[in-house]
Backbone as a ProteinNet text record, in pm:
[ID]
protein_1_A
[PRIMARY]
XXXXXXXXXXXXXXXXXXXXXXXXXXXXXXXXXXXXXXXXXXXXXXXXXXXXXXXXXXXXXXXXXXXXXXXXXXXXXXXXXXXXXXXXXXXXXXXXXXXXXXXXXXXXXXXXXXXXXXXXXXXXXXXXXXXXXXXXXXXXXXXXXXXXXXXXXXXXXXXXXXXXXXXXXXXXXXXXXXXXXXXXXXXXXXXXXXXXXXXXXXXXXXXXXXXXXXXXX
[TERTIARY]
2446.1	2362.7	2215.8	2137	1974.3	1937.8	1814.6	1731.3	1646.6	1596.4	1473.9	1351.9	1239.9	1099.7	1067.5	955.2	908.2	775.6	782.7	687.2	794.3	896.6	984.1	1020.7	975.1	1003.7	836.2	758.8	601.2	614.2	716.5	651	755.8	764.3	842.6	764.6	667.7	604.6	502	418.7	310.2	206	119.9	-8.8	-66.5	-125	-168.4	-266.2	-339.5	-456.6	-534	-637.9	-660.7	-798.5	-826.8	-972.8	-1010.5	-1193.4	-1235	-1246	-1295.2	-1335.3	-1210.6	-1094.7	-928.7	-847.3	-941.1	-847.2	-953.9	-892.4	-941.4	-975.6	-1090.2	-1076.1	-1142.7	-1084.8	-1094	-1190.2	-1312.5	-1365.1	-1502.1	-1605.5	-1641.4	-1627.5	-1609.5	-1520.9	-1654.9	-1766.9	-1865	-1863.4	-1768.1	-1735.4	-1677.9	-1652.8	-1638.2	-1478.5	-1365.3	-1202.6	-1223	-1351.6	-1318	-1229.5	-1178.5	-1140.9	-998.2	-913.5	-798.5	-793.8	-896.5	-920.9	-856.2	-787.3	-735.7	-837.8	-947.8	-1080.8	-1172.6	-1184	-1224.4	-1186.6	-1272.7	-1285.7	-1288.7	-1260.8	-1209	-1040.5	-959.4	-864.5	-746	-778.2	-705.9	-580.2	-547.3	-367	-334.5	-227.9	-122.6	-14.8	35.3	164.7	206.7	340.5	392	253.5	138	77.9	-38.7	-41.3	-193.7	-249.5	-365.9	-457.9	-525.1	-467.8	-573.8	-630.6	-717.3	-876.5	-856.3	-801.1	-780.1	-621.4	-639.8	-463.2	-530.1	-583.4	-642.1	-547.6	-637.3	-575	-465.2	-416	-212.4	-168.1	-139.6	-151.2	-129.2	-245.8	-298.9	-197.4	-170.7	-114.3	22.6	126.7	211.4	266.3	175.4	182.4	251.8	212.9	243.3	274.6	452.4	525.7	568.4	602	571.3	445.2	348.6	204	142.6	175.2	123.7	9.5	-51.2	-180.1	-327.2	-230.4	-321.7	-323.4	-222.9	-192.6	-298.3	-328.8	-444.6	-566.8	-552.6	-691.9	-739.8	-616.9	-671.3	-674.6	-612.9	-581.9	-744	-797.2	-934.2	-1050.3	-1056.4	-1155.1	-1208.6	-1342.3	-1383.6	-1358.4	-1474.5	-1498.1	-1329.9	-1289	-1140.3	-1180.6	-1291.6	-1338.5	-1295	-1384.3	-1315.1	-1184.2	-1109	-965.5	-903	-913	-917.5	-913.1	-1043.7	-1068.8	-1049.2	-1008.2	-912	-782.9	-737.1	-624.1	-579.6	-705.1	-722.1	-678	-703.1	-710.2	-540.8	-470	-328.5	-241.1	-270.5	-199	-104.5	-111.1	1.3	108.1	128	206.7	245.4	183.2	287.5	408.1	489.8	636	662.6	803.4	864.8	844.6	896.4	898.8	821.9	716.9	601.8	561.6	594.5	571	681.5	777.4	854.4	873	818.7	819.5	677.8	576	464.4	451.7	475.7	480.4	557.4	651.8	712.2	632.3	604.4	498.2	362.1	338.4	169.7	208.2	351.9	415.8	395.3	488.9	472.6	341	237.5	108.3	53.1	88.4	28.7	77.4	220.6	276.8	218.3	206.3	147.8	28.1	-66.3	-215	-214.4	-127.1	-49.9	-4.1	49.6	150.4	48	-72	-157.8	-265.4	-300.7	-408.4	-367.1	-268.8	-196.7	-295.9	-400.7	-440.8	-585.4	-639.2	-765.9	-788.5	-623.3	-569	-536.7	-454.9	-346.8	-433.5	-557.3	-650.8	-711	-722	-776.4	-746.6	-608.9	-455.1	-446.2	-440.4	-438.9	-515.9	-645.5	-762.5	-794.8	-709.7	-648.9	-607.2	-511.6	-432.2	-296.1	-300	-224.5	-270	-428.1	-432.5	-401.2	-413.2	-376.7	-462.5	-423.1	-537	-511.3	-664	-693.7	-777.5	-699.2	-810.7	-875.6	-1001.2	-1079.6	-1089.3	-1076.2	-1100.4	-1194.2	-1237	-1332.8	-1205.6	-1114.7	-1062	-894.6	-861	-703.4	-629.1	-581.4	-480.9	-382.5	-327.2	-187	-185	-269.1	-287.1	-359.6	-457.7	-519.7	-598.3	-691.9	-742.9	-899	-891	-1011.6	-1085	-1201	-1278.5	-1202.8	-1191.5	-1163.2	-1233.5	-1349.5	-1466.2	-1558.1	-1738	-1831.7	-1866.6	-1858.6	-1926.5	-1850.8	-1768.2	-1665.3	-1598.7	-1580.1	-1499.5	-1316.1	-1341	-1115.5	-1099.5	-1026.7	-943.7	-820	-791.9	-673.2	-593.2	-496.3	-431.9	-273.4	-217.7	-66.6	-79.9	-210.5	-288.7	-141.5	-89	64.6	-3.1	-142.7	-180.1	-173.7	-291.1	-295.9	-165.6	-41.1	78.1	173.5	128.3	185.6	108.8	-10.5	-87.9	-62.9	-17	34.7	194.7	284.8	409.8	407.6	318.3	309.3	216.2	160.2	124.5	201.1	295.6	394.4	510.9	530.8	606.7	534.1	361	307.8	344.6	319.4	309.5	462.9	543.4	682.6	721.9	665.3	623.9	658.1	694.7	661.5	730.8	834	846.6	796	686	584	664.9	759.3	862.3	776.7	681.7	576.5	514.7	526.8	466.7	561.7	667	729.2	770.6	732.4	781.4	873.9	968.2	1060.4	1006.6	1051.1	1042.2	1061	990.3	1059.1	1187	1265.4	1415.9	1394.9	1317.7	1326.3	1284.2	1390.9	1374.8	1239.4	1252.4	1143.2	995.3	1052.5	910.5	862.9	758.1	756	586.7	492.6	406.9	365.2	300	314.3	422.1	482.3	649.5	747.8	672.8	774.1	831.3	943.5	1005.4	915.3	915.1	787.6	878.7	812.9	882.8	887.8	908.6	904	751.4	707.6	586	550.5	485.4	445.7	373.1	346	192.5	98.2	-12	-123.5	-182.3	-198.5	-260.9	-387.8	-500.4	-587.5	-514	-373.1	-330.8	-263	-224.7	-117.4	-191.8	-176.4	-202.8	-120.7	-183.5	-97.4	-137.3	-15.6	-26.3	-189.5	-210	-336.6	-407.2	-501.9	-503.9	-599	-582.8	-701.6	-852.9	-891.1	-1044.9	-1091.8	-1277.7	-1342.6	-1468	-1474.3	-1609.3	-1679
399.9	476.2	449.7	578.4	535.1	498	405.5	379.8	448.7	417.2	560.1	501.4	523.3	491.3	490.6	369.5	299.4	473.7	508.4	649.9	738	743.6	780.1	740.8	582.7	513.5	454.2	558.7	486.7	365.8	366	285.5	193.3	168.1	25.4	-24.3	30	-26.2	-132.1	-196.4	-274.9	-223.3	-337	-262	-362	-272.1	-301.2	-304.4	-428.5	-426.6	-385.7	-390.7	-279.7	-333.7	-378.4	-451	-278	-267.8	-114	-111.7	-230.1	-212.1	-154.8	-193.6	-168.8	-9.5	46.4	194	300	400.8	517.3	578.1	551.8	571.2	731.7	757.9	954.1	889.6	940.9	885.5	1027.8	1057.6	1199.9	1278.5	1435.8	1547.5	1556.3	1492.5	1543.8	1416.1	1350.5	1212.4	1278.4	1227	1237.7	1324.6	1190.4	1210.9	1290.8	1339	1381.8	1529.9	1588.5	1699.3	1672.1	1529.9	1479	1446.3	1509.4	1490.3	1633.9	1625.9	1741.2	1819.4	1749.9	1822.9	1892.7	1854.7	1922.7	2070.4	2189.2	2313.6	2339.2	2500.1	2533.6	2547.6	2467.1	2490.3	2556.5	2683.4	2763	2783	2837.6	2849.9	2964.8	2981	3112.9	3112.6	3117.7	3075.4	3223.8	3264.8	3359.4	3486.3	3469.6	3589.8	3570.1	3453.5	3447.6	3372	3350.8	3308.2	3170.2	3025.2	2938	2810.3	2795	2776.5	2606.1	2548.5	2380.7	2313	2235.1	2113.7	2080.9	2067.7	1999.2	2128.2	2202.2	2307.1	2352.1	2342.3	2415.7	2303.4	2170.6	2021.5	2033.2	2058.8	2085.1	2179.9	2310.7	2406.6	2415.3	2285.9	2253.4	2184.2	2133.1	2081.8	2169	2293.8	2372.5	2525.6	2458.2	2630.3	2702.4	2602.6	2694.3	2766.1	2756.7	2812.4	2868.5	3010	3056.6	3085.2	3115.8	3144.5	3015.3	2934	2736.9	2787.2	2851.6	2798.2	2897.9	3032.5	3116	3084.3	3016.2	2946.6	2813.2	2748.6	2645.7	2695.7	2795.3	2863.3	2920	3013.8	3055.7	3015.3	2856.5	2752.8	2811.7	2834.4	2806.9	2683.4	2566.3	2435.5	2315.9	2218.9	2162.6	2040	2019.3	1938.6	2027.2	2145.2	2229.1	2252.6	2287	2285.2	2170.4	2063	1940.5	1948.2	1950.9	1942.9	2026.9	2170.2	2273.3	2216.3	2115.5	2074.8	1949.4	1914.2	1792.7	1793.1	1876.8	1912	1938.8	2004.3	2031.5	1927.9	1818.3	1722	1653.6	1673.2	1591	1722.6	1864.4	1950	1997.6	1904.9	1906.4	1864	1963	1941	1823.2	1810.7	1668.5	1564.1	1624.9	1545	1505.2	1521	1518.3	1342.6	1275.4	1148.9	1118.1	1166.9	1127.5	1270.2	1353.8	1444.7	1425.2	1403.3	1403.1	1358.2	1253.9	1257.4	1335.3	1405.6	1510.1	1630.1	1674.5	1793.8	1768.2	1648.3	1605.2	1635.5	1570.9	1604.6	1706.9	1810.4	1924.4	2026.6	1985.4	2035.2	2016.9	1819.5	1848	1918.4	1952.2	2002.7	2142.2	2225.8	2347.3	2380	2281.4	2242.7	2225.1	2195.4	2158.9	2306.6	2388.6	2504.3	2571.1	2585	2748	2669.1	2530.9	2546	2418.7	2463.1	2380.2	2336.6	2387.1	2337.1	2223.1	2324.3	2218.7	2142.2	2094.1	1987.3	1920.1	1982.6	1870.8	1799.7	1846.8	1801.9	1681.2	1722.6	1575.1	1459.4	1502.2	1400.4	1333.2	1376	1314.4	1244.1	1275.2	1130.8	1060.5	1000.4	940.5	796.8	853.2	787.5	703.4	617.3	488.5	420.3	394.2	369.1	416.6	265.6	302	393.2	487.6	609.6	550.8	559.2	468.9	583.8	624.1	729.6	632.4	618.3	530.6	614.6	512	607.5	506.4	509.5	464.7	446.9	519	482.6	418.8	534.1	564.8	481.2	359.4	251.1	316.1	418.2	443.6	582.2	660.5	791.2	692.3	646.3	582.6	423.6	380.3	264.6	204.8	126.8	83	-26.8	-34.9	-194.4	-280.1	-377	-485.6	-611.8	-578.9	-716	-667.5	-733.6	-659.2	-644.5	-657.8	-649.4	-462.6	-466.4	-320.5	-342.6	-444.7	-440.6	-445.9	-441.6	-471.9	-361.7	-282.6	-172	-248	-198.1	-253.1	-140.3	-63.5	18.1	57.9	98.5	152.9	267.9	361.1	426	550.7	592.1	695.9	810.5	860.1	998.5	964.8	825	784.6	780.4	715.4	674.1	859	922.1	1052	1099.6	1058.7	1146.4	1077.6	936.6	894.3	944.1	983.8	1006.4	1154.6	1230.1	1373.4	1332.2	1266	1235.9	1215.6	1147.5	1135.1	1245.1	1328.4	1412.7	1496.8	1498.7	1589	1563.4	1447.6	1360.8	1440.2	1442.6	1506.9	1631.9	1737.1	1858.9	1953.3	1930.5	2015.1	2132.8	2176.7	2298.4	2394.3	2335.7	2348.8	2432.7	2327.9	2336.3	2328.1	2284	2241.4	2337.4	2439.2	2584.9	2697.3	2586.3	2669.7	2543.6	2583	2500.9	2558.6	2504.2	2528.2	2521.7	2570.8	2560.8	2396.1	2348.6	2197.2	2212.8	2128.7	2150.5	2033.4	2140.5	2045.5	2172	2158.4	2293.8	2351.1	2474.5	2540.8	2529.2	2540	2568.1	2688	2700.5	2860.1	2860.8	2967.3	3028.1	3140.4	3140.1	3243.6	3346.5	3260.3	3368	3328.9	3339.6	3348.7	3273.8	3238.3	3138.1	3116	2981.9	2943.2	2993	3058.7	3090.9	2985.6	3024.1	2962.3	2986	2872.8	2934	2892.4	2996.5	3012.9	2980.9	2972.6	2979.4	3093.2	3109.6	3238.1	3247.5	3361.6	3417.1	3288.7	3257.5	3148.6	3001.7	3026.6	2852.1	2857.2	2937.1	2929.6	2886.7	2834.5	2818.8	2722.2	2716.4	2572.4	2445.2	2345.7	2217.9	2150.6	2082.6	2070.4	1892.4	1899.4	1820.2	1697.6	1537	1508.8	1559.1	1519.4	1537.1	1460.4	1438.2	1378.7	1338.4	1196.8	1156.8	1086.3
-22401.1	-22495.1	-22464.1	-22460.9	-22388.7	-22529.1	-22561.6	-22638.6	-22634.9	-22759.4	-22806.8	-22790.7	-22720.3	-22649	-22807.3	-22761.3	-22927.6	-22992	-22919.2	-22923.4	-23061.3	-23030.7	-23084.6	-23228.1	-23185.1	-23349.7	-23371.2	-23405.6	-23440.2	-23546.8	-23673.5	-23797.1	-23704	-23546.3	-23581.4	-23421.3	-23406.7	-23313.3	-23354.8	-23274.6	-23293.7	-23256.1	-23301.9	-23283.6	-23104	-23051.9	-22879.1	-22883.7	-22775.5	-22783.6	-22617.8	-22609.6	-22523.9	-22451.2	-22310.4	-22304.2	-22275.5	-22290.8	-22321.6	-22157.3	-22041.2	-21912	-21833.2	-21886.2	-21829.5	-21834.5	-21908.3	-21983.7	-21937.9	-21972.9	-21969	-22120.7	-22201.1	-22351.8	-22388.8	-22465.7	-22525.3	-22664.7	-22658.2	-22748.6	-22759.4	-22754.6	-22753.3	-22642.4	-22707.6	-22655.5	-22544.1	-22492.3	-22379.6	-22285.9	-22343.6	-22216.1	-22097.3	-21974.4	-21884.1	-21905.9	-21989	-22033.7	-22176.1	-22239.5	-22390.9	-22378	-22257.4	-22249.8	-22315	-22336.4	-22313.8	-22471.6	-22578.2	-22684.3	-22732.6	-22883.5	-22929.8	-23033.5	-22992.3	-23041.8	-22938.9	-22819.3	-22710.4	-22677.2	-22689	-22670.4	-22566.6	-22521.3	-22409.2	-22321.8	-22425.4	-22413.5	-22498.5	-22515.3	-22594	-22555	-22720.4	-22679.6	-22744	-22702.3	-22809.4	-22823.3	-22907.7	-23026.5	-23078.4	-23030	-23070.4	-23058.6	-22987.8	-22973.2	-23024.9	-23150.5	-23180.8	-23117	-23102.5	-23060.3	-23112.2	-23080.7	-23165.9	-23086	-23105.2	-22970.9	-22934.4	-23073.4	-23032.2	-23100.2	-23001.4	-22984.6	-23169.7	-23189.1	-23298.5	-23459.9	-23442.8	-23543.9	-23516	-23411.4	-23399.2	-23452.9	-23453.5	-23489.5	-23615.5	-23686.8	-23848.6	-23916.9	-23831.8	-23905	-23915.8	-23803.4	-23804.5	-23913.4	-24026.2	-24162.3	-24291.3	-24258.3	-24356.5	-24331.3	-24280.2	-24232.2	-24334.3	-24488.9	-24597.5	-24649.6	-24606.5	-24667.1	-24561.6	-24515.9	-24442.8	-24419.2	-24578.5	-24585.1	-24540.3	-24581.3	-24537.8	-24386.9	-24278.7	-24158.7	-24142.8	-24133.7	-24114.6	-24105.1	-24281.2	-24265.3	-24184.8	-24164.6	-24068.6	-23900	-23826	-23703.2	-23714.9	-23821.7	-23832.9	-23819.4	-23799.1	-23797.9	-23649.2	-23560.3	-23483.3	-23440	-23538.2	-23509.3	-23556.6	-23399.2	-23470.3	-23585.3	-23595.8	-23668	-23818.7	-23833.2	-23963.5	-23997.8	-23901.1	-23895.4	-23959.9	-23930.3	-24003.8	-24102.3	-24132.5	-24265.9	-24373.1	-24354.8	-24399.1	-24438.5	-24392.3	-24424.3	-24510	-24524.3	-24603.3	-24737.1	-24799.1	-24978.5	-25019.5	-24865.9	-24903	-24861.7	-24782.5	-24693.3	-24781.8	-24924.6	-24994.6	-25037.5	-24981.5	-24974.8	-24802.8	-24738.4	-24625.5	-24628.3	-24480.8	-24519.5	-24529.2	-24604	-24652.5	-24546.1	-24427.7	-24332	-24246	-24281.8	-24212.5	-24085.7	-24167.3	-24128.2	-23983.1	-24040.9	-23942.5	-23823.7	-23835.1	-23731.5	-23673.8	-23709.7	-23647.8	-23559.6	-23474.7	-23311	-23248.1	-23292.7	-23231.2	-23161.8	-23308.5	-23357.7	-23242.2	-23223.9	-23115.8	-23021.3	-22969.6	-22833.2	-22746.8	-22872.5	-22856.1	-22794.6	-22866.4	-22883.1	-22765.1	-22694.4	-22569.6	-22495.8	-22468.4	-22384.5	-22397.1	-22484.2	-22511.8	-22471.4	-22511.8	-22412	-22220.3	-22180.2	-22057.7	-22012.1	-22056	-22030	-21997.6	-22095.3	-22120.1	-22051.3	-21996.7	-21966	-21801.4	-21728.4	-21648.2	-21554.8	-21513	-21402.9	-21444.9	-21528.5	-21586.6	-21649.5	-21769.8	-21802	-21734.6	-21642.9	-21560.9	-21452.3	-21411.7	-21299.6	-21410.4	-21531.7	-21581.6	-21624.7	-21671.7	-21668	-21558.8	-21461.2	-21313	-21300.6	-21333.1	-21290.9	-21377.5	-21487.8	-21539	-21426.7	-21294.5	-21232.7	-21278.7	-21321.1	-21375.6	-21465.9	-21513.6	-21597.6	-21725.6	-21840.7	-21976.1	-22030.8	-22094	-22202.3	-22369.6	-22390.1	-22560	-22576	-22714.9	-22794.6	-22914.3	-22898.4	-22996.2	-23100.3	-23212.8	-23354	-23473.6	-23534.7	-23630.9	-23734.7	-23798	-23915.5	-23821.5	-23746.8	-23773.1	-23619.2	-23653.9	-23555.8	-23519.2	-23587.8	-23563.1	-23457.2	-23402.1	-23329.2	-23234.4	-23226.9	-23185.9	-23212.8	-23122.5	-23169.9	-23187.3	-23299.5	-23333.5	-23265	-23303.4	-23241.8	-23311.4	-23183.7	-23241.9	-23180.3	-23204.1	-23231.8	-23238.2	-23252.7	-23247.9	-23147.3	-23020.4	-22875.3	-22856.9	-22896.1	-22864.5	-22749.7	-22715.9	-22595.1	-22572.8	-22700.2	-22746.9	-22829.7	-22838.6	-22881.8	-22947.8	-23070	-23159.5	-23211.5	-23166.2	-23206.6	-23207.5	-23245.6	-23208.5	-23117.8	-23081.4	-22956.9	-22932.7	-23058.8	-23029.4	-22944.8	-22998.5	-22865.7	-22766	-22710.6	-22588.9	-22508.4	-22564.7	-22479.4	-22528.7	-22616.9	-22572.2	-22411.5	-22397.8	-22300.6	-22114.8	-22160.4	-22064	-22063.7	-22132.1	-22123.7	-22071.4	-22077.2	-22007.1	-21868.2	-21868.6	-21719.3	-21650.8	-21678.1	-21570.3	-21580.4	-21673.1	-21651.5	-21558.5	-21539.4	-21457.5	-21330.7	-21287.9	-21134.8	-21042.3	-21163.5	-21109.3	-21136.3	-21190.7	-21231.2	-21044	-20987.4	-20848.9	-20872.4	-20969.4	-20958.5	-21131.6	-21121.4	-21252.3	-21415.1	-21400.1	-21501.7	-21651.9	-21615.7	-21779.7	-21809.6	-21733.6	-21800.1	-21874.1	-21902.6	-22021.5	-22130.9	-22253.6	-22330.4	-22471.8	-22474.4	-22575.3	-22706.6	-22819.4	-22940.9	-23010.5	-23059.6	-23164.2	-23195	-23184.2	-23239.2	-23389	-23442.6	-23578.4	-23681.3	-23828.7	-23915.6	-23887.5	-23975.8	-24040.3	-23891.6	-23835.4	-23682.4	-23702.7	-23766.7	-23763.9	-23781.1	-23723.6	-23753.5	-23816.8	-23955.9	-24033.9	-24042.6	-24121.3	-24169.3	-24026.6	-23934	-23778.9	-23692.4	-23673.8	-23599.9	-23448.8	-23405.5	-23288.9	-23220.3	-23107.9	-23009.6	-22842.5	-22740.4	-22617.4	-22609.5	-22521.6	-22507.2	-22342	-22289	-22164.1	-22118.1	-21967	-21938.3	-21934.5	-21962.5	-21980.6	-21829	-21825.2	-21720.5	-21649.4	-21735.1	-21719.6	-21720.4	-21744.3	-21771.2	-21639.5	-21533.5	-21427.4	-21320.2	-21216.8	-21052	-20988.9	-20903.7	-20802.8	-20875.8	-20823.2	-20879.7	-20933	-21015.7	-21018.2	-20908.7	-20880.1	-20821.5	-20902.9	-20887	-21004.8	-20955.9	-21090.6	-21060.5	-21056.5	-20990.5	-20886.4	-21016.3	-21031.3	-21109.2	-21061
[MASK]
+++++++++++++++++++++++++++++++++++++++++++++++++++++++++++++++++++++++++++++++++++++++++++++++++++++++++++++++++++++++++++++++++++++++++++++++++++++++++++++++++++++++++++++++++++++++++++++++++++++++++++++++++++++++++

């Protein structure tokens, strides 16, 4: 019987610590890696046909497949920072299950970010290389990680984006028959975008080319 990657079981992981000189850290969207941020623009997507501009707000709107009208308004945000925060006021009427699907649901999202935008993601995933990826955060240990001292040189987190973003890196590295430009639906209830069951989702015309190669800093 395979065991389930601690990614899988977040509330039973620990928290990792992280030297800042050792990693590759996602910390603002105009850093060198902030592209690897689900706030970083430019990488649009489409979901059953609509159109929505950040990993950040498809993320958000995955909260509430009963309230279609919340998911509009959070998909409507230009800025993913607003998107966010569109979702704030309803976050205690997200679905039941929220807690325990939500790394699913991120998974997902990168992979979707990956599909529609394969080459100019995946070129930045790549130069990445092998190192560890730490998304620094000011409040939140458990997506990512905080200071942990005053110099800033230690990261303290459970870092679940970062080691999602390394767990699709390496699905990239082995990607040669660019199988990641299709992604399946969540196999978890109620997946749906406004009223509509999620569909497969593809790669876009701007998300397709040859393998990507890393990029050069």
């Amino acid at each position: 019987m395979t065991s389930r990657s601690s990614i899988d079981q977040p509330e039973k992981s620990l928290l990792r610590t992280y030297v800042r000189s050792e990693v590759v850290v996602v910390y603002k969207t105009r850093e060198a890696f902030g592209g690897l941020s689900n706030m970083a623009s430019g990488y649009p997507l489409q979901i059953n046909g609509v159109r929505i501009l950040t990993t950040e707000a498809l993320y958000q709107a995955c909260r509430f497949p009963h309230m279609p009208e919340i998911q509009r308004l959070i998909i409507g945000q230009h800025s993913p920072m607003t998107a966010k925060m569109k979702s704030k006021p309803h976050r205690k009427d997200s679905r039941s299950d929220w807690d325990e699907v939500r790394h699913k649901v991120m998974r997902w999202c990168l992979r979707v970010k990956l599909a529609q935008n394969y080459e100019e993601f995946g070129r930045l995933l790549l130069a990445t290389f092998d190192q560890p990826i730490v998304e620094q955060s000011r409040k939140d240990d458990f997506w990512g990680a905080k200071l942990g001292d005053e110099a800033g040189d230690i990261l303290v987190g459970q870092n679940v984006l970062g080691r999602l973003l390394m767990e699709l890196r390496e699905k990239l590295k082995g990607d040669t028959d660019s199988a990641l430009k299709t992604v399946p639906p969540l196999g978890i209830p109620d997946f749906v975008l406004l009223d509509k069951p999620i569909e497969t989702v593809i790669a876009t015309s701007s998300g397709s080319g040859k393998k990507p190669q890393p990029a050069l800093f």
